[in-house]
N, C-alpha and C positions, 0 to 999 in steps of 0.2 A: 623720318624718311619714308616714303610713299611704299608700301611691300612690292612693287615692280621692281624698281632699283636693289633688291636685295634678295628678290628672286631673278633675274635678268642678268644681272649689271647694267650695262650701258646700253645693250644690244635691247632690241622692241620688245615688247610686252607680248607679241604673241609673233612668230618665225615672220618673217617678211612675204608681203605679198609677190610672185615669183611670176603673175603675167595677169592681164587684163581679161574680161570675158571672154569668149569667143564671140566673134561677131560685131563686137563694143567697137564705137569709132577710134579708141584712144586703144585698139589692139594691134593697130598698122606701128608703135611704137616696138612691141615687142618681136615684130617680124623683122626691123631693121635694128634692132638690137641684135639680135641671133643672128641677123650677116653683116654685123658691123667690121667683126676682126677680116674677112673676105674685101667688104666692099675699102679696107682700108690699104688693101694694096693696089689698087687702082689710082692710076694720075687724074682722072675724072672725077674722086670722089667729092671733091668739093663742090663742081658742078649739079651733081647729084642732090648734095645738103642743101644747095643753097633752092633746089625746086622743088624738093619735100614740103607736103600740106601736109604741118602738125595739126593736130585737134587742140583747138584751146581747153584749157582747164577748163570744164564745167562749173558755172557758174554754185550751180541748184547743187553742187558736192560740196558744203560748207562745213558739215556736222566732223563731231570728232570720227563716228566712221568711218569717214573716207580717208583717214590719213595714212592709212596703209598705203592705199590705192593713189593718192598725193607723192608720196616718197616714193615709189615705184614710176611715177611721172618725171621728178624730178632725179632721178634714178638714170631715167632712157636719155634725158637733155644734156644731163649733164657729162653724159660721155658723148654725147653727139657734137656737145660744144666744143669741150676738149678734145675732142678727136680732130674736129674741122680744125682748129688753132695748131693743132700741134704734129700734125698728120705727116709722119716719116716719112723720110726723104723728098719733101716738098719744103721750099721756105716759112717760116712760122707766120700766119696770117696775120693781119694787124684790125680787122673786120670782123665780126661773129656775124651773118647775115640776118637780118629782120625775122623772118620766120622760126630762126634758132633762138633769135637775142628777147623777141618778145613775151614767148610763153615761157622759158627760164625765166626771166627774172619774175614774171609773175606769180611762177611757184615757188620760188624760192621769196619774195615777198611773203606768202601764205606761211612759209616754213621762217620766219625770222631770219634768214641766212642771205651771205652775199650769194650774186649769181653764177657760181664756180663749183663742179664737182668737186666736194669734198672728202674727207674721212667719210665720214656719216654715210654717203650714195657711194663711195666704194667701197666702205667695207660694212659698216653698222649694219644696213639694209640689202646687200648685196650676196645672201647665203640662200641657201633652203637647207633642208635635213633628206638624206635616201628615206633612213628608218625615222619617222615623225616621232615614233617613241623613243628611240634612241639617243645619245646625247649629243650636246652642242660642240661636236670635236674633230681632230683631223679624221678618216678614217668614212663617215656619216656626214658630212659636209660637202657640199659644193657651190659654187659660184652664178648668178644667174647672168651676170652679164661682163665679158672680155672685151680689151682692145686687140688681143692677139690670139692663135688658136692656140698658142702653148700652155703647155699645163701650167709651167714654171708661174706663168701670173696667176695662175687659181690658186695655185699653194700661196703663193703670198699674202694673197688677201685672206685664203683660209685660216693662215697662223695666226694672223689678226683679231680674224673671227673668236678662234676657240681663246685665245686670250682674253677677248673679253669678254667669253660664259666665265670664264674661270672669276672675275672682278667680280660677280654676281655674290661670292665667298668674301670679299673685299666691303664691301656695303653692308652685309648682314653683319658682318662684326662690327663694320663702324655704329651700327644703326643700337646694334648692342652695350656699345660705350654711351652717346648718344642716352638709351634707356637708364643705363646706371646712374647718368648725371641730372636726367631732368626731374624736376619736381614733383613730388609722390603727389597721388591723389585728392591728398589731404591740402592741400596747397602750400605746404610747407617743402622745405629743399632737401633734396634726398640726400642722405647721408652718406652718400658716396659720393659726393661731390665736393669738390676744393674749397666752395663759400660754405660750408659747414663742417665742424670737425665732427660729428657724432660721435656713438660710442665708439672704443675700438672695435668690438665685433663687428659693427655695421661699416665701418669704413674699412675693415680688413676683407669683408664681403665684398664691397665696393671696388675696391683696388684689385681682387681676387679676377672679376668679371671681367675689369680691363687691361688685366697680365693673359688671359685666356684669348680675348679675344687681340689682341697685340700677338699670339703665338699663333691663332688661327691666319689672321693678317700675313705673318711673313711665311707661312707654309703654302699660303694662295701664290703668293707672290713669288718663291721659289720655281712653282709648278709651273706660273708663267714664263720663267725664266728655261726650262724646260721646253718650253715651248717654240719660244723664241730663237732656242740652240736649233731645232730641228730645218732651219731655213737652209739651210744646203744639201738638204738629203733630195729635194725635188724643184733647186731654182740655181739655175748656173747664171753667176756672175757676168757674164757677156752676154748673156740672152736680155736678164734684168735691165742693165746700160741701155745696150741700142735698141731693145725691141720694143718695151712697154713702158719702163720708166720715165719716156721724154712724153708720153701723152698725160701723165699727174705733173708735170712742171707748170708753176706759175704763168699767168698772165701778165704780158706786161706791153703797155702801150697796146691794149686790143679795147677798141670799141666799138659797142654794143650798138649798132644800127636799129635807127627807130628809136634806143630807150635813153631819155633825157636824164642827168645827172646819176649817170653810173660812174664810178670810177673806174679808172682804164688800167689797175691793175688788181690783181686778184693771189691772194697765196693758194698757190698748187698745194693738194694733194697731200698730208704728213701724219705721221704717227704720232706729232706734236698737235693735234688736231684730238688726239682720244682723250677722254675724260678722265681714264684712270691717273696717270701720274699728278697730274692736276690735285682730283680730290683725296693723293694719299698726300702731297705736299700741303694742302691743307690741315687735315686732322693731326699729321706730324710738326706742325707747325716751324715747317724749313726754313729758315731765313737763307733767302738767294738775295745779295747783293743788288741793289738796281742796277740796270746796266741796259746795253741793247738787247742783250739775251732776257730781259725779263719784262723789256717792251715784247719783244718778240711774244713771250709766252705768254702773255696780258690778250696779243693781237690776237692767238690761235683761239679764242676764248669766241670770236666773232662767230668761228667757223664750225664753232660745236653746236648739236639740238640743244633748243634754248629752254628746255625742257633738264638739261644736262648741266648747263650754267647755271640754274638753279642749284642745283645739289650741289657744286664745288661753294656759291656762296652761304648753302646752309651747313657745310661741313666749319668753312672759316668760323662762322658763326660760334661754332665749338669751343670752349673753354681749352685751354692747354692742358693735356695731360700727362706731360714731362716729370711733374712733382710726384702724380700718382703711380705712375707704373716704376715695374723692380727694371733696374738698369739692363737685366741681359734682353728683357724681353722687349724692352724698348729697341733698343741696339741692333735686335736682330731683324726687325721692320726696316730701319735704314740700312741696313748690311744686304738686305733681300732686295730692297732698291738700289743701290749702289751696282749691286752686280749684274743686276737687268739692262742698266745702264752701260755698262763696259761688255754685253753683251750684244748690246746695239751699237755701240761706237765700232765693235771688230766686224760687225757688218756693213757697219756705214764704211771702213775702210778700204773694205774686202770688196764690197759692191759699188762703190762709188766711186770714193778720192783714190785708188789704184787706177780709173779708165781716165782720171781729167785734171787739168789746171783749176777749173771753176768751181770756189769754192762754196759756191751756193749750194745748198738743195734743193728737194723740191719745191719746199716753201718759200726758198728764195732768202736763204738766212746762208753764215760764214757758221755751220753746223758743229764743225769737228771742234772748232776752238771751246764754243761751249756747250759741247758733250761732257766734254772734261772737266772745267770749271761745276756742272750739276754735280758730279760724281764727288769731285771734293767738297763742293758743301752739305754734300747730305754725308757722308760720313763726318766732317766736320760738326754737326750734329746732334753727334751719339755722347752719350751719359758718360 
């Protein structure tokens, strides 16, 4: 596994680019970013979006360099799109106009992804740090770009944030199992690995490293869960519903003026959308039932950096290490899962299915039924 992902998590390799030059043509994006949550109480603002001269994506910005400066592009469109689509108390458009729908999907072409603000542009790349030296957490975190002036949605996406520095602990340990099982130098298969029994000392070493790192695992995952608890100290329930929450809602029946074989829906916006739970159901090797709930989590896989798809298929890739590890330590991986889960279900309850009938999300999935359904299979599980 690449040392980014294990120093990082999921979150970029170096803090996200937080605004364009000064003077740069592609810097009129960050000026209507910064009064986007303003310009969105306006009945005119659509009018507005649809006479906006974007800057196309420079051509001559191909190199990996620029891909800060890329995702920060696709960053300003894709709440400009969502925003036009979904823009409170206006009817939901069924149009993205030409000058929004073109240079999206272009970047989001360059980024492997559909043309719809995702996880990734609302939260993954969507922070800065106050203190640059200080850590990736609530407290030293803030937001570069809202659809509302309220705090309440910079916490949300912040909790997100620092969840996934915390997964950066999550990776190193997996990466550390990973190193116990692959093939020593010598080219022969290390001894801590299930296709060889070695001696006991070396397999009790072996096994040793992946009880350690399985307890480092669910004390990450705990912290997140920590983390996770802290959503009501700075996000009221009614503000979330009506104010900010309906501009991350799917697309559906909107097309892309100007761009030929787009599809005309798109999954809004989810936490189903981050990499973590993904590549720990991987390495734990969960069996989720097929069903619509694991088309659905198959689909959210579209919607992640394909940079990130990578690592959930090099984790599958992983031998099962059910047989090797000691049962509590195993157990406490899924038990630290299980309750992150039913952490998020009393929020998806709290915040959502209490304001509505519609039991979609924002992804546009029937959520709550299998919220629950996850939670018993991964304890289902346990040793």
């Amino acid at each position: 596994m690449d040392a980014t992902f294990t120093r990082r998590g999921f979150l970029p390799a170096d803090d996200p680019l937080s605004s364009f030059a000064p003077g740069a043509e592609l810097a009129v994006l960050d000026e209507v970013g910064h009064d986007l949550p303003s310009l969105l109480h306006d009945p005119g603002f659509r009018k507005f979006a649809r006479e906006l001269t974007v800057p196309p994506w420079p051509a001559e910005h191909s190199g990996p360099e620029w891909l800060p400066a890329l995702r920060l592009y696709y960053l300003r469109l894709g709440f400009l799109a969502s925003a036009y689509v979904n823009q409170v108390g206006q009817p939901r458009a069924t149009i993205l106009p030409r000058n929004l729908a073109l240079p999206l999907c272009h970047a989001c072409r360059l980024l492997k992804r559909p043309p719809i603000l995702s996880y990734d542009g609302y939260a993954l790349y969507n922070w800065k740090r106050f203190d640059p030296r200080g850590p990736i957490a609530l407290g030293n975190i803030d937001t570069l770009q809202n659809f509302v002036h309220l705090y309440d949605e910079h916490w949300f996406i912040l909790v997100h944030v620092e969840i996934e520095a915390i997964a950066a602990e999550i990776l190193a340990a997996i990466a550390k199992v990973q190193h116990a099982l692959a093939p020593s130098t010598q080219g022969e298969t290390s001894l801590a690995s299930p296709l060889s029994p070695g001696t006991p000392g070396e397999r009790g070493r072996g096994e040793g490293e992946i009880n350690t790192a399985l307890k480092d695992i669910a004390d990450a995952v705990r912290r997140q869960v920590g983390v996770l608890a802290r959503i009501p100290e700075k996000m009221d329930p009614r503000l979330y519903y009506e104010k900010f929450r309906p501009y991350i809602r799917f697309f559906e029946n909107v097309v892309y003026e100007g761009v030929p074989d787009v599809p005309i829906h798109h999954r809004g916006e989810t936490g189903a959308q981050s990499s973590i739970m993904p590549a720990l159901i991987a390495f734990m090797k969960i069996d989720h039932k097929p069903s619509k709930l694991t088309d659905h989590l198959a689909d959210m896989r579209n919607f992640m950096p394909a940079e990130h798809r990578a690592v959930i298929a090099e984790v599958e890739a992983m031998p099962s290490i059910r047989d090797l590890a000691a049962k509590d330590a195993f157990n406490e991986v899924l038990e630290a899962m299980a309750t992150f889960r039913e952490v998020h279900i009393r929020w998806a309850k709290e915040y959502i299915q209490r304001w509505e009938d519609d039991p979609r999300g924002t992804g546009g999935t029937p959520y709550m039924k299998w919220l629950k359904q996850l939670i018993d299979e991964t304890r289902g599980h346990k040793k």
